[in-house]
Structure formats: structure tokens, C-alpha cells
C-alpha positions in Angstrom: 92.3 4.9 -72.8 94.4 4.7 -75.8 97.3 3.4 -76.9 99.9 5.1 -79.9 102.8 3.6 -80.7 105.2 5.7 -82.0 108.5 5.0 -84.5 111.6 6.3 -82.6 111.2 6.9 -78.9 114.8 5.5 -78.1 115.2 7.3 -74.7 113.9 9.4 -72.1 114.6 12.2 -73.5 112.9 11.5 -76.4 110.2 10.2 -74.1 109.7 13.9 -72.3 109.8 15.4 -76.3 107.1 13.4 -77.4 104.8 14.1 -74.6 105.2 17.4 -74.8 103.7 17.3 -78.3 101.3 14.7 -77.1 100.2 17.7 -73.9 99.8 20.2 -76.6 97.0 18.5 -78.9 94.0 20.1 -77.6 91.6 16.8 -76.1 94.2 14.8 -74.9 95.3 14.3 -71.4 96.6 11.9 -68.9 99.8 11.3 -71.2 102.1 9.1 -70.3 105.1 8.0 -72.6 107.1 4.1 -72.6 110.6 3.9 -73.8 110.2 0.5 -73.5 108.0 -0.4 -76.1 108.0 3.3 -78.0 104.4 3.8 -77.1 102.4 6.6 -75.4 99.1 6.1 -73.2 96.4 8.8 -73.2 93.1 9.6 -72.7 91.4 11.4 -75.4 89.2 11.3 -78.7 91.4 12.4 -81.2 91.7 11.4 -85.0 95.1 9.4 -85.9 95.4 12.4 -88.6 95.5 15.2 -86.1 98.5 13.2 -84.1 100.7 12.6 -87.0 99.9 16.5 -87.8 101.4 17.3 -84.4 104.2 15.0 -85.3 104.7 16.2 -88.7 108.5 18.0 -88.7 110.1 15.7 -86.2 111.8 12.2 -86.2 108.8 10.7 -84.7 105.9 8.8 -86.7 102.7 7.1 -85.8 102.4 3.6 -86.4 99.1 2.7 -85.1 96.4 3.5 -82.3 95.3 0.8 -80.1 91.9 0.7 -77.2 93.3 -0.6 -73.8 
């Protein structure tokens, strides 16, 4: 499992865009998204480039990927 956190998840509905776009990227499943600490949990093997290409266009932005 990994862990993404991501600038600008302020509230749920933010929360449900994100993953949305997180559900899209082909490879990654089980996604669930934290208001709390702007982060989203998945499982997957995906490169940090092909997640900030799925964010590219919105307000959100990858800060970092972290192994739970």
C-alpha cells in the first residue's frame, strides 16, 4: 500500500474529486482519500509522474509518495 499526499484536499468534496482521478489511472485500486491530513491510500505500482499527469489541470499537486 501506498501513501500520496496531495496539496489542497480541503474537504469532502474535494476528497470524492480526487479519488475519482485517483480510480481512473489505470493500476491503481483500493483508493481511499483523508481530508484530514490531504492524503490518499492506494494500492498500485504506478510512477509519481503518471499521478501528477492525471493531476495536471486541477488545483491539486503531489507532494510526495510514501510505503505503508
Amino acid at each position: 500500500m501506498k501513501k500520496a499526499i496531495v496539496e489542497n484536499i480541503c474537504c469532502e468534496g474535494c476528497a470524492e474529486h480526487v479519488k475519482h482521478i485517483f480510480e481512473n489511472i489505470y493500476g491503481i485500486k483500493d483508493v481511499k482519500v483523508s481530508v484530514d491530513d490531504s492524503s490518499v491510500t492506494y494500492h498500485g505500482y504506478i510512477s509519481k509522474r503518471i499521478i501528477e499527469t492525471a493531476l495536471e489541470g486541477t488545483n491539486y499537486k503531489l507532494i510526495r509518495i510514501e510505503k505503508i
